[in-house]
Each structure stands twice: as C-alpha cells, then as structure tokens.
N, CA, C and O atoms as a CHARMM CRD file, in Angstrom:
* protein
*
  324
    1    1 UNK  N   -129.55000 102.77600 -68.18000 PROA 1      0.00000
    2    1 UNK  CA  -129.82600 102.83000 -66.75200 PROA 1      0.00000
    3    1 UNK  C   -131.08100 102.02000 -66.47600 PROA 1      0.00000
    4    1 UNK  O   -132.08400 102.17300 -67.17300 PROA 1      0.00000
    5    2 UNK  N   -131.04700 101.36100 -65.70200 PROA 2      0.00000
    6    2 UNK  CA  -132.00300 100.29700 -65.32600 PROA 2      0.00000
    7    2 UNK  C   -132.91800 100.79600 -63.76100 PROA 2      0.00000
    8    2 UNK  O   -132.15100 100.69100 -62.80400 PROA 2      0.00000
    9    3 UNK  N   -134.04800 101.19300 -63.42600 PROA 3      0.00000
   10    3 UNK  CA  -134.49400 101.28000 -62.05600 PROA 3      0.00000
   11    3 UNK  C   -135.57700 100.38300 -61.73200 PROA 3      0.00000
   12    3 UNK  O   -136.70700 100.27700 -62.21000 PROA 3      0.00000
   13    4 UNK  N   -134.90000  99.68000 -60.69500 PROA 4      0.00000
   14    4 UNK  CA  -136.80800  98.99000 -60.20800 PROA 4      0.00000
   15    4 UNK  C   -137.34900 100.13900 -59.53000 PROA 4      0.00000
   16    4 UNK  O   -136.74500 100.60700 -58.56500 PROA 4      0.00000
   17    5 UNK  N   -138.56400 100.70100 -59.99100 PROA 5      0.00000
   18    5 UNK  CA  -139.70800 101.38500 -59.62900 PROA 5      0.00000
   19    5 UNK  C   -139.85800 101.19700 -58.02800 PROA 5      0.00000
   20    5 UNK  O   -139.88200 102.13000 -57.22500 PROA 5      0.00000
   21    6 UNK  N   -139.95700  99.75800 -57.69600 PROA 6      0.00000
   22    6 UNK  CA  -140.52400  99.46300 -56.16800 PROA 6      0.00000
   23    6 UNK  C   -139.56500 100.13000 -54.85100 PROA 6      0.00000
   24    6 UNK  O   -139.81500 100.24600 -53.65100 PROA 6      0.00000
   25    7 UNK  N   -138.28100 100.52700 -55.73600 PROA 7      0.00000
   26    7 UNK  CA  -137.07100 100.82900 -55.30500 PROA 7      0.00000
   27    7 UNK  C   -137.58700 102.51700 -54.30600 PROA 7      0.00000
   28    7 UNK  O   -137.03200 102.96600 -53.30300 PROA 7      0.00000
   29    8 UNK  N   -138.57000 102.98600 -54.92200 PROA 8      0.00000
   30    8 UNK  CA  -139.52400 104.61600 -54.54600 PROA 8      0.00000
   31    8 UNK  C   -138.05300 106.28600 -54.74200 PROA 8      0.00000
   32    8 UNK  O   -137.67200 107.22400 -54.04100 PROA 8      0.00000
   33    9 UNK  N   -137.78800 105.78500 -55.97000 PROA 9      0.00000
   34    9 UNK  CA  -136.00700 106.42900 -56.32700 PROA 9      0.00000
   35    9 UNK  C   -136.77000 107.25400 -57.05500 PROA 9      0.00000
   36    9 UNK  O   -137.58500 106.99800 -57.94100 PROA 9      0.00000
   37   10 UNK  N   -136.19200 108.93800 -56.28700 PROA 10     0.00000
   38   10 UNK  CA  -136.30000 110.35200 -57.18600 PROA 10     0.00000
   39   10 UNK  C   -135.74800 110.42000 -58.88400 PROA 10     0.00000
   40   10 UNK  O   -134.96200 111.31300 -59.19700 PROA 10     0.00000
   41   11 UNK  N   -136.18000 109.51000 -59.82300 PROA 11     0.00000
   42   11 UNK  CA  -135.48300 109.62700 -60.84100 PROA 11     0.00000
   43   11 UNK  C   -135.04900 110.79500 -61.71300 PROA 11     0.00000
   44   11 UNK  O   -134.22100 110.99300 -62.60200 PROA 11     0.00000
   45   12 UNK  N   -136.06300 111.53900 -60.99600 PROA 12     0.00000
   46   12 UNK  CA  -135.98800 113.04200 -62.00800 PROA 12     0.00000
   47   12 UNK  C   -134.69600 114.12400 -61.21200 PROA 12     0.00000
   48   12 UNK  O   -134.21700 115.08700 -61.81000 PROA 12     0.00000
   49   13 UNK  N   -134.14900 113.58700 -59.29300 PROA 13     0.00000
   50   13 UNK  CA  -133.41900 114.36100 -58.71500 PROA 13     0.00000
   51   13 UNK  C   -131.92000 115.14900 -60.04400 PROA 13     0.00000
   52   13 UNK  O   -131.08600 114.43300 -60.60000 PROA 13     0.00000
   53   14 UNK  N   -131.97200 116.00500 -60.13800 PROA 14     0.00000
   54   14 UNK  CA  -130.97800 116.63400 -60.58800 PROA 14     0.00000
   55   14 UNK  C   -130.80400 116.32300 -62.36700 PROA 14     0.00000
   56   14 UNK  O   -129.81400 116.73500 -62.97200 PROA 14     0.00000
   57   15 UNK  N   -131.67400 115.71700 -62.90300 PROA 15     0.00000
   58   15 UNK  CA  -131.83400 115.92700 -64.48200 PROA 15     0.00000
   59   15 UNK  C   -132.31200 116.76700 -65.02500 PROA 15     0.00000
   60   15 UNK  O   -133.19400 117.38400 -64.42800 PROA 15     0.00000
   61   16 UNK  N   -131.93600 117.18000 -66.44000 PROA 16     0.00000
   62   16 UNK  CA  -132.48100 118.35900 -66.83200 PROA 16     0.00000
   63   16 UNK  C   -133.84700 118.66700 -66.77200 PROA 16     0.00000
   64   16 UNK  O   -134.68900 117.82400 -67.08500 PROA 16     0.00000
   65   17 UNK  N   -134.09100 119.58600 -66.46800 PROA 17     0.00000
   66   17 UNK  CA  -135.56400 120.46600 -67.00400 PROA 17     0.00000
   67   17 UNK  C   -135.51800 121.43100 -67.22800 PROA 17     0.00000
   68   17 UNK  O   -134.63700 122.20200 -66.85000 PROA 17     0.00000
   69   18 UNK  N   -136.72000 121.76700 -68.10800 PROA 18     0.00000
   70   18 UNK  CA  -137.10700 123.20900 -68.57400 PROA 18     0.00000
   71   18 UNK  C   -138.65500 123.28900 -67.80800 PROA 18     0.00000
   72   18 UNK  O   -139.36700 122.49400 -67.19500 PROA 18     0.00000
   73   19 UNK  N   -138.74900 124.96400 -68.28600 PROA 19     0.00000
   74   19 UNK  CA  -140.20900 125.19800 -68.03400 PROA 19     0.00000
   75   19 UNK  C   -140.77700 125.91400 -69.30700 PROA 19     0.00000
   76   19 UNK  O   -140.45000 125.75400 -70.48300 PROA 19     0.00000
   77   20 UNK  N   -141.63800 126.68100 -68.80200 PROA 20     0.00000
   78   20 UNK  CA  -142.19100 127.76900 -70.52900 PROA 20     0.00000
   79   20 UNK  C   -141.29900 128.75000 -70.46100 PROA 20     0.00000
   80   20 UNK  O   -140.68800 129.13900 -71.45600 PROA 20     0.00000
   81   21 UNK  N   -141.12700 129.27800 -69.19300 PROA 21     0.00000
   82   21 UNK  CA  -140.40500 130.80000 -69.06100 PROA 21     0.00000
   83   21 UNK  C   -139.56100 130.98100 -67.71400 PROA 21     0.00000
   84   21 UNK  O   -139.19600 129.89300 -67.26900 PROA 21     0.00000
   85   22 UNK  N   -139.11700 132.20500 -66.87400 PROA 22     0.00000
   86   22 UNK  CA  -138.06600 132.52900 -66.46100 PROA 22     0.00000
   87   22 UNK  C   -139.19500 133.32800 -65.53900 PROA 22     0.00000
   88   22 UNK  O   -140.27700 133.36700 -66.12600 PROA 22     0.00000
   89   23 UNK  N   -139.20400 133.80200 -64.58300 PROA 23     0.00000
   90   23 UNK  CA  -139.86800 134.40700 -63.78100 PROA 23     0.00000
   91   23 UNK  C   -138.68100 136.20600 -63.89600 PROA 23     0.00000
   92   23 UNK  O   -137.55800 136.22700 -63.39100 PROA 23     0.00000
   93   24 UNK  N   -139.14800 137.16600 -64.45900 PROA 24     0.00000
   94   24 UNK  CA  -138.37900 138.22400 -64.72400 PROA 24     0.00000
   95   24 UNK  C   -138.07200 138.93500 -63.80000 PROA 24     0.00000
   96   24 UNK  O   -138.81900 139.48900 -62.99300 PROA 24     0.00000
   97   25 UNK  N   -136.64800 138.96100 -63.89100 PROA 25     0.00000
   98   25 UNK  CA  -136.41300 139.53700 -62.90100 PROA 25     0.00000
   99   25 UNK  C   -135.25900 138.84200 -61.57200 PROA 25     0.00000
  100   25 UNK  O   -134.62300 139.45000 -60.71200 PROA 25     0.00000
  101   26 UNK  N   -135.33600 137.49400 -61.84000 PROA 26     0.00000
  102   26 UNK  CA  -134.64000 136.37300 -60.90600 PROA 26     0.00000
  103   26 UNK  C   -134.44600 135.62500 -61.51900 PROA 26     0.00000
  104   26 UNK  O   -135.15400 135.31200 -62.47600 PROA 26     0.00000
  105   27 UNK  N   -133.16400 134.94500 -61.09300 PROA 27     0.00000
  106   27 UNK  CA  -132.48400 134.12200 -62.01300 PROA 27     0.00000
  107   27 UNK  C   -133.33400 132.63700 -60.97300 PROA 27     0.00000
  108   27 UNK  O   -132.84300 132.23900 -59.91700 PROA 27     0.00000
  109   28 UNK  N   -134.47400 132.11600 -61.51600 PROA 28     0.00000
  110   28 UNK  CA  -135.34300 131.00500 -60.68500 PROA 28     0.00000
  111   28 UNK  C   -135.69100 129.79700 -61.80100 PROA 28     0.00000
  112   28 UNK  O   -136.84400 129.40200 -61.97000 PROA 28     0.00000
  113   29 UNK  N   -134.68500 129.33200 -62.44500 PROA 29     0.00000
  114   29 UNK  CA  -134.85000 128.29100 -63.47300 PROA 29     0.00000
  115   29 UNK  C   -135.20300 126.77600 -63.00600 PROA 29     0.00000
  116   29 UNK  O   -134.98900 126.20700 -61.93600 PROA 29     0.00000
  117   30 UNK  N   -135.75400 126.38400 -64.06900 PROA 30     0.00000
  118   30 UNK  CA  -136.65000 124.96800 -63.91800 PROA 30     0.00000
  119   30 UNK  C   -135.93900 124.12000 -62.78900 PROA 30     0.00000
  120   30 UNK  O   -136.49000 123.70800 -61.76800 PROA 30     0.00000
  121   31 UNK  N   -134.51800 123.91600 -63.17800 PROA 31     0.00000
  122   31 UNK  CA  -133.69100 122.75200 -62.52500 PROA 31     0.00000
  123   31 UNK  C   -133.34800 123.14900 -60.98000 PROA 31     0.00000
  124   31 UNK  O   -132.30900 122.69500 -60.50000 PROA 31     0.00000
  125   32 UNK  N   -134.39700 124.18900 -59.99100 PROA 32     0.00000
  126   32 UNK  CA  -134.13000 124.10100 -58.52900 PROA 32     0.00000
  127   32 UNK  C   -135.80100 123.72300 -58.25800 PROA 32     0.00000
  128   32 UNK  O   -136.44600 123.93700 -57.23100 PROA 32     0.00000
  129   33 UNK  N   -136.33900 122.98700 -59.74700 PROA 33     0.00000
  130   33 UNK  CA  -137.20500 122.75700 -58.62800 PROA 33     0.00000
  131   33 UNK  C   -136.92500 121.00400 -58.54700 PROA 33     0.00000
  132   33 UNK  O   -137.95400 120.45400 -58.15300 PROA 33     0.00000
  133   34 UNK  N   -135.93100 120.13400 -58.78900 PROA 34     0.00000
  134   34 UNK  CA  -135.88200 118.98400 -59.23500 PROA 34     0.00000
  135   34 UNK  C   -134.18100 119.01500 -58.34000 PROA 34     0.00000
  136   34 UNK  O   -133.28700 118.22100 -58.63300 PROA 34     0.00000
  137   35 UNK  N   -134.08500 119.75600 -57.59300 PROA 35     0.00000
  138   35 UNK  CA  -132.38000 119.76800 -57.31000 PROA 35     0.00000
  139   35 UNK  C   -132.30500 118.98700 -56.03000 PROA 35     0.00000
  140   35 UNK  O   -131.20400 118.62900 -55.61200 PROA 35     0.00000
  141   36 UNK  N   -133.53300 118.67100 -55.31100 PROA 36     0.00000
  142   36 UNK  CA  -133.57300 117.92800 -53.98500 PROA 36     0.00000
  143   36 UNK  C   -133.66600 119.18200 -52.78100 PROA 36     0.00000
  144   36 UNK  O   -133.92000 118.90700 -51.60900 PROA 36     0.00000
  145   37 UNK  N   -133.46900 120.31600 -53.16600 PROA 37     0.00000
  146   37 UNK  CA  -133.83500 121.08600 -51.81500 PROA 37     0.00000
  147   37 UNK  C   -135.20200 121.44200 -51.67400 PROA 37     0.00000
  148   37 UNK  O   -136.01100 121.84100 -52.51200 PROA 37     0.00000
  149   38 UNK  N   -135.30500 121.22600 -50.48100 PROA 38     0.00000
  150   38 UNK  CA  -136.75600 121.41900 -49.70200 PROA 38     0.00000
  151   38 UNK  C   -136.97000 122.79900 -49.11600 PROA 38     0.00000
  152   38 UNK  O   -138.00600 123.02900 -48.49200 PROA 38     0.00000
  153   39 UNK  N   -135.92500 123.84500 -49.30600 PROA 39     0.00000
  154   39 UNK  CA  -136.23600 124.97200 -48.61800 PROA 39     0.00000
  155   39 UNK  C   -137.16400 125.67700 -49.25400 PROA 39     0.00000
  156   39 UNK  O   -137.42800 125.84500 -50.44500 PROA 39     0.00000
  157   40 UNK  N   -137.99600 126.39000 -47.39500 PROA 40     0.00000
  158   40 UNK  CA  -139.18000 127.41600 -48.38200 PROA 40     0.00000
  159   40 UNK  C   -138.92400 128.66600 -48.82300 PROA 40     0.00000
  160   40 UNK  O   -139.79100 129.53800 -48.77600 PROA 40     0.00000
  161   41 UNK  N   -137.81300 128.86400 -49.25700 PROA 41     0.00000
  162   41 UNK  CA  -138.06100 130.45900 -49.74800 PROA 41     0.00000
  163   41 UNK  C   -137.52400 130.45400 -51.22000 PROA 41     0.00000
  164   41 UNK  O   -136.73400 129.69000 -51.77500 PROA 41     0.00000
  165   42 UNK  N   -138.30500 131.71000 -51.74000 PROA 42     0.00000
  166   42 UNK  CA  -139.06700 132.42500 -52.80400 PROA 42     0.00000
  167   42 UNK  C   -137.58700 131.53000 -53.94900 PROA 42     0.00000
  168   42 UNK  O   -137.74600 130.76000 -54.89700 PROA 42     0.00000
  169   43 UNK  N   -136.20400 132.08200 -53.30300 PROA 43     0.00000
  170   43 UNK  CA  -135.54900 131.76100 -54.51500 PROA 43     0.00000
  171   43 UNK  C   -134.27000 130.17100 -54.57000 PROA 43     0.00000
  172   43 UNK  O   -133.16000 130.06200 -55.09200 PROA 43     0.00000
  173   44 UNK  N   -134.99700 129.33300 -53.88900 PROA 44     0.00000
  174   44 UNK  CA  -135.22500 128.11200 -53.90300 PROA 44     0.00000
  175   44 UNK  C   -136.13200 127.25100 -54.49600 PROA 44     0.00000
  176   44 UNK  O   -136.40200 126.11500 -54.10600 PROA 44     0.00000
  177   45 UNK  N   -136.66900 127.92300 -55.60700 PROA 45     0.00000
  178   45 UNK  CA  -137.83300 127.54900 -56.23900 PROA 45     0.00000
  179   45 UNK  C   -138.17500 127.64700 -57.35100 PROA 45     0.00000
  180   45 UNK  O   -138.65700 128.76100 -57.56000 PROA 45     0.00000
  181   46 UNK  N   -138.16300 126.91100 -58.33300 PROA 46     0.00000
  182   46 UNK  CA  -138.74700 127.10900 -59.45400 PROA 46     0.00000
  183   46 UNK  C   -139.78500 128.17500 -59.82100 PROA 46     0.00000
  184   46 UNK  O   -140.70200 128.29700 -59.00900 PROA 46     0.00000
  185   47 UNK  N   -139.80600 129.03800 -60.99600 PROA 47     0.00000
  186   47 UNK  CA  -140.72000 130.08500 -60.60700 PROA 47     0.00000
  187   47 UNK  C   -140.81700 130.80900 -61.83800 PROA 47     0.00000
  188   47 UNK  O   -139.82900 131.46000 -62.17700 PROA 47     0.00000
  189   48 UNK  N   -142.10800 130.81100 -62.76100 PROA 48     0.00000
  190   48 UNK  CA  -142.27500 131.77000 -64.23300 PROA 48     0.00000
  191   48 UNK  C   -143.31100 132.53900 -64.23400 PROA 48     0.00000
  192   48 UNK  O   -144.24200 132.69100 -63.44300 PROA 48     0.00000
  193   49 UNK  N   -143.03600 132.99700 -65.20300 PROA 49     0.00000
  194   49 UNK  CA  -143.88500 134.53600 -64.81500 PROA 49     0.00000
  195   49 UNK  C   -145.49200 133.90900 -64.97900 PROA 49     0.00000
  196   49 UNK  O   -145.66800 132.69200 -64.92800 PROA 49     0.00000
  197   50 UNK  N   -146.58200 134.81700 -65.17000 PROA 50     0.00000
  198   50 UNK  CA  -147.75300 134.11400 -66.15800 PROA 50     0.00000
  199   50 UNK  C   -147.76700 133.67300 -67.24300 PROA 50     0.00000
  200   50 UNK  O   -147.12000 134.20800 -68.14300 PROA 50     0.00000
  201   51 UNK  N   -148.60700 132.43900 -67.46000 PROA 51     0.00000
  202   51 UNK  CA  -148.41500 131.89100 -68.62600 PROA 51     0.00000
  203   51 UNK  C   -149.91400 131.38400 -68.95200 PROA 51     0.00000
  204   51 UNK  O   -150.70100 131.41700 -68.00600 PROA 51     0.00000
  205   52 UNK  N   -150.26200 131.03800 -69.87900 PROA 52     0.00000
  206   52 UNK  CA  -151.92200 131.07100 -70.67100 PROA 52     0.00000
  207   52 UNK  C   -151.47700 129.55000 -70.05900 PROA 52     0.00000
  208   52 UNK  O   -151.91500 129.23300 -68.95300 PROA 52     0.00000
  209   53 UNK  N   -150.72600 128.75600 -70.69400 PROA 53     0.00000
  210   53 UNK  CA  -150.54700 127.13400 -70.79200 PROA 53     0.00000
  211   53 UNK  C   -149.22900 126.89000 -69.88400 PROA 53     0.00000
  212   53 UNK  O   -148.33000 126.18600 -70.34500 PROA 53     0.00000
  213   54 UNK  N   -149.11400 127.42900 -68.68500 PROA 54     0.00000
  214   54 UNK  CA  -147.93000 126.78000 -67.84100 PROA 54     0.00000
  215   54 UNK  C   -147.61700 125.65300 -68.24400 PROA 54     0.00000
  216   54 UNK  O   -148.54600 125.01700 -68.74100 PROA 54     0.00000
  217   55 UNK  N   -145.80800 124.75700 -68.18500 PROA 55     0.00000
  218   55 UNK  CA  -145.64800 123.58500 -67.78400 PROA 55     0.00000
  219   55 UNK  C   -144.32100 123.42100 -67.72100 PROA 55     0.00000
  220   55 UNK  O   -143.57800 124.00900 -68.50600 PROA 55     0.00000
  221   56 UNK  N   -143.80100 122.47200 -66.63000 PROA 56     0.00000
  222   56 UNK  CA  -142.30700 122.33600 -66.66500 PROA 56     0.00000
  223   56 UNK  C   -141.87300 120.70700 -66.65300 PROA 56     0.00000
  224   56 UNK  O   -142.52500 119.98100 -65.90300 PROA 56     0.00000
  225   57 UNK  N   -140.89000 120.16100 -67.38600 PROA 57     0.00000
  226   57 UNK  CA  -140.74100 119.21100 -67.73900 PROA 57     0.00000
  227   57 UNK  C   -139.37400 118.99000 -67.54400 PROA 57     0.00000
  228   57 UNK  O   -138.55600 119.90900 -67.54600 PROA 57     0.00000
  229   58 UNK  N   -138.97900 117.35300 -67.31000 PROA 58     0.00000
  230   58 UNK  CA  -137.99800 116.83000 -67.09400 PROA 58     0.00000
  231   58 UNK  C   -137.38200 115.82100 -67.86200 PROA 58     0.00000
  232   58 UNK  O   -138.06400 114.87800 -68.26600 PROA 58     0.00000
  233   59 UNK  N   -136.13400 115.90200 -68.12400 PROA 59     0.00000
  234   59 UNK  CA  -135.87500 114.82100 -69.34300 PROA 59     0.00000
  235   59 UNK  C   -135.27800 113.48200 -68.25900 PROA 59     0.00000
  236   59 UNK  O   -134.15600 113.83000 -67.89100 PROA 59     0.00000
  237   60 UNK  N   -135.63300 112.13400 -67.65300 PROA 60     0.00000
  238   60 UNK  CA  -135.51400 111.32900 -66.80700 PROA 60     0.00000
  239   60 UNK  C   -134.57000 110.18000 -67.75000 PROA 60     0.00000
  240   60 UNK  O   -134.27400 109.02600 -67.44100 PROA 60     0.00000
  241   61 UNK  N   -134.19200 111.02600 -69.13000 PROA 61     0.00000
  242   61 UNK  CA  -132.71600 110.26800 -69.79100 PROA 61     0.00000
  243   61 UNK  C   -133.21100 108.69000 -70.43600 PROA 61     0.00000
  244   61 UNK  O   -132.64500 108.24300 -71.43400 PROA 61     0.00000
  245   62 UNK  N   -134.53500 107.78100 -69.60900 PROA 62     0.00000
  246   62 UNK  CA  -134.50100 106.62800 -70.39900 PROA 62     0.00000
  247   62 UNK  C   -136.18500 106.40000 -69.51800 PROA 62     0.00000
  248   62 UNK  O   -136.76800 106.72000 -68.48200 PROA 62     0.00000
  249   63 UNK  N   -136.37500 105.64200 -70.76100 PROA 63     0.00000
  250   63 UNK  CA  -137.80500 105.47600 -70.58300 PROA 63     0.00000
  251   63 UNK  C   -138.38400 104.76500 -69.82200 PROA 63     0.00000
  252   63 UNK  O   -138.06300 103.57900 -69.89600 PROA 63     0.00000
  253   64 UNK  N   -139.30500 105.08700 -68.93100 PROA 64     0.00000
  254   64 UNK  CA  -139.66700 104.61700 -67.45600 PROA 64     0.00000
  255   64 UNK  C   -141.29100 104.58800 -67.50600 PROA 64     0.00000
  256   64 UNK  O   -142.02400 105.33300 -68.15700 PROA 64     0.00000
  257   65 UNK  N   -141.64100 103.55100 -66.66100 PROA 65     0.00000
  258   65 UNK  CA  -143.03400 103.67800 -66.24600 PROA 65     0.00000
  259   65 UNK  C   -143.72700 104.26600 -64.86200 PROA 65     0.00000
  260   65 UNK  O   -143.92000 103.67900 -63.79800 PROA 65     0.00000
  261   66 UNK  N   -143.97500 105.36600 -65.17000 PROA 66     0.00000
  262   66 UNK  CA  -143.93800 106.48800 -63.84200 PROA 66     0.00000
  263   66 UNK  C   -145.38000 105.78800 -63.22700 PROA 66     0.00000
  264   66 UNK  O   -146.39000 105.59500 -63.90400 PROA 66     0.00000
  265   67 UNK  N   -145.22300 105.46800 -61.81800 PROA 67     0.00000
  266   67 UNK  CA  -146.40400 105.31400 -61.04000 PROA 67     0.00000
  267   67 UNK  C   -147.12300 106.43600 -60.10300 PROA 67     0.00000
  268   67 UNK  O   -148.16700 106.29400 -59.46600 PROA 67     0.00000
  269   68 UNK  N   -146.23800 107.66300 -60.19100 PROA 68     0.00000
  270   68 UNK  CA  -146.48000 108.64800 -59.27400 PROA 68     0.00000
  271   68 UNK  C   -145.46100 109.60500 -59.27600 PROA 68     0.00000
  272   68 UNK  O   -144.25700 109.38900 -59.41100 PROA 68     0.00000
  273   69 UNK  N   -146.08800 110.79500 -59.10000 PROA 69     0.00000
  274   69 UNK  CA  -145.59200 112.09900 -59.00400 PROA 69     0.00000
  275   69 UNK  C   -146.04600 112.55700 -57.60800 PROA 69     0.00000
  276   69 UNK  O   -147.09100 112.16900 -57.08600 PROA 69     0.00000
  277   70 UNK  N   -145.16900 113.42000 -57.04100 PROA 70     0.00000
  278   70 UNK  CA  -144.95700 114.11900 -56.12500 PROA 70     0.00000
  279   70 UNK  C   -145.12700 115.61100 -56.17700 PROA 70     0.00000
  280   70 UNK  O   -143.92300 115.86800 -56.18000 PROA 70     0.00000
  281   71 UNK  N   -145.60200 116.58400 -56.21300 PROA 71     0.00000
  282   71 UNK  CA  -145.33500 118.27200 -55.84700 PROA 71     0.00000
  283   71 UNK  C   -145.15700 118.67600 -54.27900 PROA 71     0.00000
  284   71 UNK  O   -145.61700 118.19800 -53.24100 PROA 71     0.00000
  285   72 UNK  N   -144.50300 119.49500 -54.49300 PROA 72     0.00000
  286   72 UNK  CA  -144.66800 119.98000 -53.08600 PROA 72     0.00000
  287   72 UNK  C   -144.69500 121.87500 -53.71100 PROA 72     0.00000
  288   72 UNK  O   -143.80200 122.25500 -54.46800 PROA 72     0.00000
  289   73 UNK  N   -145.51700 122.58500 -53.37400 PROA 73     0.00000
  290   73 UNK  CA  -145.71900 123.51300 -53.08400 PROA 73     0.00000
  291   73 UNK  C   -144.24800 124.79000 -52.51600 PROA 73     0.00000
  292   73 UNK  O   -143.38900 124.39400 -51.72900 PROA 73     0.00000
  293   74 UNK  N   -144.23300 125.77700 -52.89700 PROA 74     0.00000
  294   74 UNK  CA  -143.73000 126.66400 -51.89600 PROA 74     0.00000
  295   74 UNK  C   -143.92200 126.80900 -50.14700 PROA 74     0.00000
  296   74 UNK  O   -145.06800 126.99500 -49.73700 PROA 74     0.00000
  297   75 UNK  N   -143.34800 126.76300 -49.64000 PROA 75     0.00000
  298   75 UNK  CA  -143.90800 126.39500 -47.97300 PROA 75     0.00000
  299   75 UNK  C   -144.15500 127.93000 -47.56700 PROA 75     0.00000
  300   75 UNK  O   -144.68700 127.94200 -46.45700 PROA 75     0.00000
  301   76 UNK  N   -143.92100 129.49300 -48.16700 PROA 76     0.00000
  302   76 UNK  CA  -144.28200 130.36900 -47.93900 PROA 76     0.00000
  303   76 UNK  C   -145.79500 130.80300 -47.57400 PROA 76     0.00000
  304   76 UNK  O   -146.13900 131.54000 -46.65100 PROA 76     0.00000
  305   77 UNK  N   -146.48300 130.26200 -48.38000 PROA 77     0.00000
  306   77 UNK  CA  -148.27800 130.59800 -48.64800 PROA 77     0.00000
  307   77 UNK  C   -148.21300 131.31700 -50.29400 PROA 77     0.00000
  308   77 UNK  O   -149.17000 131.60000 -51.01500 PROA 77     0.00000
  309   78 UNK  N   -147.08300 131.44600 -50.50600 PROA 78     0.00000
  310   78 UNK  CA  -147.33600 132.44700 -51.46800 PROA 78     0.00000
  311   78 UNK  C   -146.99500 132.10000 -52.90500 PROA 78     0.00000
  312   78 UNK  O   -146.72500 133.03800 -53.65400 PROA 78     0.00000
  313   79 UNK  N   -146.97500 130.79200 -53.40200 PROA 79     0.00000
  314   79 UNK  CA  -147.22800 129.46800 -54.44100 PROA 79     0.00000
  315   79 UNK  C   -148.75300 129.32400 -54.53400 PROA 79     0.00000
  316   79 UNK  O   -149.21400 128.63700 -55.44600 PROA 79     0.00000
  317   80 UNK  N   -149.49400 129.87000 -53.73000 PROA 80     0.00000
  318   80 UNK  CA  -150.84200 128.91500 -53.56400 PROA 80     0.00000
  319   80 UNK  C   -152.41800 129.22100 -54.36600 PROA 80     0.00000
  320   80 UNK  O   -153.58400 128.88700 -54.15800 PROA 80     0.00000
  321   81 UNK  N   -151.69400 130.03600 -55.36500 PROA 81     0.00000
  322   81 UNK  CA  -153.03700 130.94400 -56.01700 PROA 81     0.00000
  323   81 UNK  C   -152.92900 129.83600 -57.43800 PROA 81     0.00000
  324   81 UNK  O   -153.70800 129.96500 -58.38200 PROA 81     0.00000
C-alpha cells in the first residue's frame, strides 16, 4: 500500500489496535477508538481501567512516515483527568 502523506488520509481508520487492558466491566476495546466515530458517549470509546504505564497502539500494516497525530478526547468532560 502506497500513501502520499500530503494526501492528510486517516491511515490508522479501522486497523487493528490494541491497548494494555479492557476497562472491566464493558465490552470498550481499543479498535472504537480508531473506527471513525466521533460520538461523545462513554461507550463509543476506547476505555481501560488504571494502568501504571497506559498505551494503545495501532498496527497501520506498512511502514509510514507519520507527520502528526490527532486525539480527540471524550466530549463528555469525563476523559479529562
């Protein structure tokens, strides 16, 4: 797979990811936070319990030179600690 960069293409939309953990209790796995929805609620969202060393990662399938990352937050307030 070939991308021009200048192209500003979600490469990571809908590829695998993981995170460290599972937020207990809800089924809230890595791959809704990379699925393209923008909605703000709780289980539209990527989401793990506490962790000493949080991190969630994406496999983008072929090797790229990333110029920028994007987050967007929970739009609840309640992502923000």
């Amino acid at each position: 797979m070939l991308v021009d960069g200048r192209l500003n293409v979600n490469v990571a939309l809908n590829r695998p990811s993981f995170q460290v953990n599972e937020y207990t209790g809800e089924y809230l796995p890595a791959s809704l936070a990379n699925d393209g929805s923008k909605a703000n609620y709780f289980t539209y969202c990527a989401h793990t319990d506490p962790a000493v060393n949080p991190w969630w990662a994406v496999d983008l399938g072929v090797k790229l030179v990333v110029a920028g990352v994007e987050f967007t937050n929970r739009g609840d307030g309640m992502g923000t600690s």
